[in-house]
N, C-alpha and C positions, 0 to 999 in steps of 0.2 A: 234543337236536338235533331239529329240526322234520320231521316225516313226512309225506309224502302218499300217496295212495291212486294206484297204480300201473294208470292206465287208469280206469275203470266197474266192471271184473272182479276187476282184481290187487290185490297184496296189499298191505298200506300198509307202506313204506318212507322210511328216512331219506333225506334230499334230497343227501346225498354217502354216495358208493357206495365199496368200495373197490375196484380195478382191478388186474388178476394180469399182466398182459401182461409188465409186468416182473420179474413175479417167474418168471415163465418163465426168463428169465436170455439165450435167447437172441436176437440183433439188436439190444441193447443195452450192446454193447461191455463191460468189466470184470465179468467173474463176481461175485454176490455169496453165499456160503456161506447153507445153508439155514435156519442159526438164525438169522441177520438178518434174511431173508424173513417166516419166522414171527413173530418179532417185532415187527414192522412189522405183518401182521395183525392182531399181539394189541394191539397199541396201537391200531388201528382198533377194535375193538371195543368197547378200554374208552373209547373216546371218544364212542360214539356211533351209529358206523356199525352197521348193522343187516344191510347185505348185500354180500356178496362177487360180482365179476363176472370168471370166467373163461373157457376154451376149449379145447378139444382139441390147439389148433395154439397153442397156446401153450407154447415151450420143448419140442416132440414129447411134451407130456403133462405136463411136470416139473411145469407149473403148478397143474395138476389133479390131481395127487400132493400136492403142499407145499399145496395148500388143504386136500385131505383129514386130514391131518397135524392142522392149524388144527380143521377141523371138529371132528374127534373128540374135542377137550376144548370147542369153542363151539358147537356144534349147535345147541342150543338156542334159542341167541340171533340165529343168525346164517342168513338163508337166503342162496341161492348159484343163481345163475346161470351156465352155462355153454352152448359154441355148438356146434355143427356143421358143419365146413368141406369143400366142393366140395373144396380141393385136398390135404385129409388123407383123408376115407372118401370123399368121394363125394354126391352129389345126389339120388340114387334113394332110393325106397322101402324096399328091401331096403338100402340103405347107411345113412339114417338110423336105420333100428332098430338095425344089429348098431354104429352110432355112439353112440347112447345109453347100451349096457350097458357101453361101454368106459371112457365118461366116469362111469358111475355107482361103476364100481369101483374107477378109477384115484382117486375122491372118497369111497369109501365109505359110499357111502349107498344104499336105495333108490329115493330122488327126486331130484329137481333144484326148485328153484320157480319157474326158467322157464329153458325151454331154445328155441334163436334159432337160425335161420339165418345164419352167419356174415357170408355172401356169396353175393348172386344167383347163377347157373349158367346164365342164360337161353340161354345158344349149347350148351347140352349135353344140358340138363334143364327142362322147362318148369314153371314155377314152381308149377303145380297140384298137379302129382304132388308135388316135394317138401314144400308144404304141408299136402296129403293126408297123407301119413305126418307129419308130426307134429302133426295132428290124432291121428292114432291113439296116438301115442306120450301124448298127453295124454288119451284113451278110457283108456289101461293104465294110469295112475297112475305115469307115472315121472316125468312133471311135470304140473305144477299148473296151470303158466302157459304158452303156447308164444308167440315173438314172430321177429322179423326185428333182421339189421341191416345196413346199407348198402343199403335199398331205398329206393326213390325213392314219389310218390304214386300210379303207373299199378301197378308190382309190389305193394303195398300194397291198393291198392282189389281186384287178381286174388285174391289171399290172403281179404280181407274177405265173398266173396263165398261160401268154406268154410267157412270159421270165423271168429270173433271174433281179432283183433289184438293179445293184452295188449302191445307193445313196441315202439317200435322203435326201434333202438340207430345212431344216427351218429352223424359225428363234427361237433361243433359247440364252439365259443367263442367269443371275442371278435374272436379274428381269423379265424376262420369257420365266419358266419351266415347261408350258403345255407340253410338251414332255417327261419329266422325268419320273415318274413315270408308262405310260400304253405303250406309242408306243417304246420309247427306248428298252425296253428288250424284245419287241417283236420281234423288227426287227433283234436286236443280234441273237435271238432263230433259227432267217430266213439267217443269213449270210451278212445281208443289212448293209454296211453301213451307217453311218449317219455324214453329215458336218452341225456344226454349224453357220447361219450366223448371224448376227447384235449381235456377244459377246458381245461387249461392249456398248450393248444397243444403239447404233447412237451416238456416244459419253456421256450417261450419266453415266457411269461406267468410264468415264477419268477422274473425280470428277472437269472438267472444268466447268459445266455447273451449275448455282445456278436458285434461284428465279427470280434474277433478271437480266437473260442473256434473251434477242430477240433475235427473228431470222425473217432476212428480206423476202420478199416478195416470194422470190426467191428460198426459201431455204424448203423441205416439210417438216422440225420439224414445222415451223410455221402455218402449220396446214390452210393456207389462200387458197392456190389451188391447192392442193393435197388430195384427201380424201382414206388416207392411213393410213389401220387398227395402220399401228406402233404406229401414231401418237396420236391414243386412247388409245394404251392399255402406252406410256409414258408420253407423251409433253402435253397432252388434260388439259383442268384446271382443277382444284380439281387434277388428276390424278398425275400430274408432282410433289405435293406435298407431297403425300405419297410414291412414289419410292425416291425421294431424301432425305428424312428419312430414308428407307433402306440404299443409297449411303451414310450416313451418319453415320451409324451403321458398315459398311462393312470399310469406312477410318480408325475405332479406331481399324481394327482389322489390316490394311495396317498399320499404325502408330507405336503397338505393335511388330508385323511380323519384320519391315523397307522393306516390299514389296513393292513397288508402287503399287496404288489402281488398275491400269488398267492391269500391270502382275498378280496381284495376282485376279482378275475378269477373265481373259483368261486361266489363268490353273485350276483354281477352274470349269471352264465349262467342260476343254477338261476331267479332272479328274473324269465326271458325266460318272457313267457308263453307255455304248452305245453308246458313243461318239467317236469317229474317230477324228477329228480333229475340227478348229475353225478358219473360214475366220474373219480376221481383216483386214480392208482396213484403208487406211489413202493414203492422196496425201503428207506427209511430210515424209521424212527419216528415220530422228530423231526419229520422233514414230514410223516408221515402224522398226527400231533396238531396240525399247521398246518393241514393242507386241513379236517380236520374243522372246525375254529374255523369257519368259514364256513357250518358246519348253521344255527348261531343267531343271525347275524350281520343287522343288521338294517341297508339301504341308505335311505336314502328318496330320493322320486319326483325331487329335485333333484340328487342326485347320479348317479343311473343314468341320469338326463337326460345330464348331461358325461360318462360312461363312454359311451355311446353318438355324443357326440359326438366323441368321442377315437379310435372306429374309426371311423369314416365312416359311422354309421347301420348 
C-alpha cells in the first residue's frame, strides 16, 4: 500500500487508515460482538494499513479498549491515534493530561503517535491553553505527534503559533469538499498534515444506501437523537436526494472504471491534493479488505477529472 509522510514532522503512514468510531459500537445502531471488531482490525492490518485512528468518546472508551486488545498482538506494526474530547474530560490543561493517561491505559501502551483535539471548545476554553497542554503532553513522551481535528484555518494558524500542527483530522469526501479548495493547500504550504475522515460519506459512497433504506432509532444517520452536522449536510430530507444523484453519477463512472464504487470514492479523496491519507472504518472484514484495495489503486488525471465532475467540482 502506498505511504506518505504525515505532515514535514510526522511519521510516514499508509494513505487508508483504519477508523474505530464503529467499532465503538455506540450511535451506530445493531451491536457488533467484539471478536468481529478485532477481526476487522486484524484484516486491516494484514492488508496494509499501518495505523489505527480512535478516541476517548468513542463507545465511552470501548473503542480504545478493543484497539488495545488489537495492539497487543500488532504493536509493532501498527501505530494509533487517538483524541481528546471537550464533552468526555474537558479542555483545560489539567483535563488533557489526566485525558491522556486514561487513553494510554484503556490502549495499553505508553504512547499514542499522535494524539488530536477532538473538537474546538472555543466558547469555554480558548484554544491556547488546550494546545499548550498538549504541547506538554508531547515534551513527556506520551505522544510523538500532537494534531487537531474539526478545526478550521483561524483555530489552526492560533495552534501554529505554539507549536508545530502534525494533523488535522476533518471530515472530507466526495460529497464533502469544503476543504479542498482554501485550507488543503494551505496547510501543505504549512508542513501540516491532513487525515480524511467520514471518506465514504457514513456509508453513502458504498452505494448500499437508496431512498428507501431506514435507519433505526439507534443509529445518528437517522437523524432522531443525534443533532449531528453530518446528518444535514447527508441523511437530512431534501438533502439525502440530491447527494444520491451524485452517488449515482459517480456508480456510471465505477461501472465504466470496473472500480467498485466505494475504492474508487477512497482513492479519488486520498488523490485530492493535501491529502495525507483517509480513515475508513467498517466493523466487517470483507470491507475493511475493500477499503484497503484503494492504498494501491491507481486513477489517472482523466478519470478523477469525471469523478470531480460527477460532484460538482
Amino acid at each position: 500500500m502506498e505511504r506518505r509522510n504525515l505532515g514535514a514532522k510526522g511519521p510516514e503512514i499508509s494513505v487508508i487508515g483504519y477508523g474505530a468510531w464503529e467499532a465503538g459500537g455506540s450511535m451506530w445502531g445493531e451491536e457488533i460482538g467484539d471478536d468481529e471488531v478485532l477481526q476487522a482490525m486484524h484484516a486491516a492490518a494484514d492488508a496494509g494499513v499501518s495505523w489505527i485512528d480512535t478516541a476517548e468518546a468513542y463507545g465511552d472508551g470501548r473503542s480504545e479498549e478493543l484497539a488495545g486488545r488489537f495492539l497487543a498482538q500488532r504493536n509493532d506494526e501498527i501505530l494509533v491515534f487517538t483524541k481528546v474530547a471537550h464533552f468526555v474530560s474537558g479542555s483545560r490543561p489539567e483535563d488533557v493530561h489526566r485525558a491522556i493517561r486514561g487513553s494510554l491505559r484503556r490502549l495499553g501502551v505508553d504512547h499514542v503517535d499522535c494524539y488530536q483535539i477532538h473538537w474546538p471548545d472555543e466558547e469555554h476554553v480558548p484554544v491556547e491553553e488546550t494546545w499548550g497542554a498538549m504541547a506538554e503532553v508531547q515534551d513527556q513522551g506520551l505522544a510523538r505527534y500532537i494534531g487537531v481535528s474539526n478545526f478550521d484555518r483561524p483555530l489552526v494558524e492560533r495552534c501554529l503559533e505554539i507549536r508545530h500542527v502534525d494533523s488535522v483530522q476533518n471530515q472530507f469526501s466526495l460529497l464533502h469538499r469544503d476543504d479542498a479548495h482554501d485550507l488543503l493547500p494551505w496547510l501543505a504550504d504549512r508542513g501540516v498534515g491532513y487525515l480524511a475522515y467520514g471518506p465514504l460519506a457514513f456509508g453513502m459512497l458504498t452505494g448500499a444506501i437508496t431512498r428507501e433504506t431506514t435507519f433505526g432509532p439507534d443509529d445518528w444517520r437517522s437523524g432522531s437523537e443525534w443533532d449531528l452536522g453530518y446528518y444535514h449536510d447527508l441523511f437530512a430530507p431534501g438533502v439525502i436526494d440530491r447527494q444520491l444523484e451524485r452517488v449515482e453519477r459517480l456508480k456510471g463512472i465505477s461501472d465504466r472504471t470496473g472500480v467498485d464504487l466505494p475504492t474508487l470514492a477512497l482513492r479519488a479523496a486520498v488523490d485530492t491534493p493535501g491529502v495525507t491519507g483517509a480513515i475508513a472504518g467498517s466493523r466487517n472484514a470483507r470491507h475493511v479488505e475493500a477499503n484497503a484495495r484503494a492504498g494501491d489503486l491507481f486513477l489517472g488525471a482523466a478519470t478523477l477529472r469525471e469523478v470531480e465532475a460527477a460532484v460538482g467540482g
